[in-house]
N, C-alpha and C positions, 0 to 999 in steps of 0.2 A: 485584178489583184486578189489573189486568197487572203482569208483572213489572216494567217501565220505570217505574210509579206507584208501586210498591215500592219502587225503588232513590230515586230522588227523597226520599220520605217517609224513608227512613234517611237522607239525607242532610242533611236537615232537620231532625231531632232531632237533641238538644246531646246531650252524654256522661251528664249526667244523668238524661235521660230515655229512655237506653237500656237505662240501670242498674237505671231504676224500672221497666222491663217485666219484669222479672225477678225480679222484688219479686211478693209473693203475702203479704196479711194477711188476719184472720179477718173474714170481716164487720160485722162486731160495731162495728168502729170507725167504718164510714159509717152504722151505728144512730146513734149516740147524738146527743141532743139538738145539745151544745155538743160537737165534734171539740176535746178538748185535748189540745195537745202536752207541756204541763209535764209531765203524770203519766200513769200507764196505759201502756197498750200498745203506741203510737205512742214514748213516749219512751222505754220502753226498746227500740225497734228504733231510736233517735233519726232518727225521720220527724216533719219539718215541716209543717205543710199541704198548702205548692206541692209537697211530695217526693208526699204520701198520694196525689194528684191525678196520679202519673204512674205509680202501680204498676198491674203488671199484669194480675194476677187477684185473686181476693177465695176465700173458701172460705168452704161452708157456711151460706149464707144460701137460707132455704127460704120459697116464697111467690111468686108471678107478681107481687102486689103490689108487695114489698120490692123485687123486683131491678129492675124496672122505676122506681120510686122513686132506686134508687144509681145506676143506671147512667144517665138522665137527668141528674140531679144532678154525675155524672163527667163526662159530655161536656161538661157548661157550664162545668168548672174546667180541663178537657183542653186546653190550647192547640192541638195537631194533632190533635183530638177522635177519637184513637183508644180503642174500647170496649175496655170489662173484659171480662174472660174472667171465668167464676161456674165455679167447682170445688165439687163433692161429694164427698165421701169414703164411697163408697155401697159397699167391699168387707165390711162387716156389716150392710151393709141400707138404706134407707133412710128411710121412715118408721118401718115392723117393723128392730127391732134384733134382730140374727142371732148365735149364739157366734161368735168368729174363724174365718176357715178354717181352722185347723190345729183345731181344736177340731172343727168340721164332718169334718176328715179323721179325725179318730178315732174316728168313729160307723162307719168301714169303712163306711158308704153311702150310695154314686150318689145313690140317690133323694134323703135328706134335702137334698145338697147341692145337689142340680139343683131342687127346692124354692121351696130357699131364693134360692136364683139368680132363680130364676124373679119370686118377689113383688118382690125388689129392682129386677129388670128394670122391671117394669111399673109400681111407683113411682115411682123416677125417670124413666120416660118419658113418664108423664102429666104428670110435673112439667114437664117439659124442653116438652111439647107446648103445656101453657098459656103458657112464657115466649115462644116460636117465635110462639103468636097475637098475642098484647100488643106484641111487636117488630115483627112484618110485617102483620099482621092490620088 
């Protein structure tokens, strides 16, 4: 996107849906069967629908499948069908769960940590590799 498509596109989102790029919920809530807002975790962020449809990123949703499924899904509720960003929180690992890094730092060794680094790396890049095919592939 060039910058002038940029500027355009901000100009063209309302104030709420600039608000909602900024917004980041668990994925969890583009799982569930029926999206309700009376109860769970939508209302106590008190997010509506049309609001869930305008946040930014999502965390923690694993599977080529799944994200492909929400993110579809979000572009046909998106008014300016701008996609979601998918966040991992992969500093303890990702599929292999790691001690915290300060816990790693207490073992005084390189190695373990560089390791652990390592398996984390390679899982979520395989991950990341199959969503990159499903998107453009």
């Amino acid at each position: 996107m060039k910058k002038e498509e940029l500027l355009d596109l901000l100009r063209e989102m309302t104030l709420e849906e600039k608000i909602g790029q900024l917004v980041q919920v668990a994925g969890e809530v583009f799982l569930m069967e029926d999206v309700d807002t009376t109860t769970g975790p939508l209302k106590d962020l008190e997010l509506s629908n049309e609001m869930l449809y305008n946040v930014g990123s999502i965390l923690n949703v694993v599977g080529s499948e799944k994200i492909r499924k929400i993110q579809d899904e979000y572009l046909s509720k998106n008014r300016l069908k701008i996609p979601l960003l998918f966040m991992a929180d992969v500093i303890n690992g990702y599929r292999t769960v790691f001690p915290i890094p300060l816990a790693q730092g207490c073992s005084w060794s390189e190695k373990v940590i560089y390791d652990c680094t390592k398996v984390s790396i390679k899982e979520a890049g395989a991950s990341r590799s199959q969503c990159e095919f499903l998107t453009h592939g």
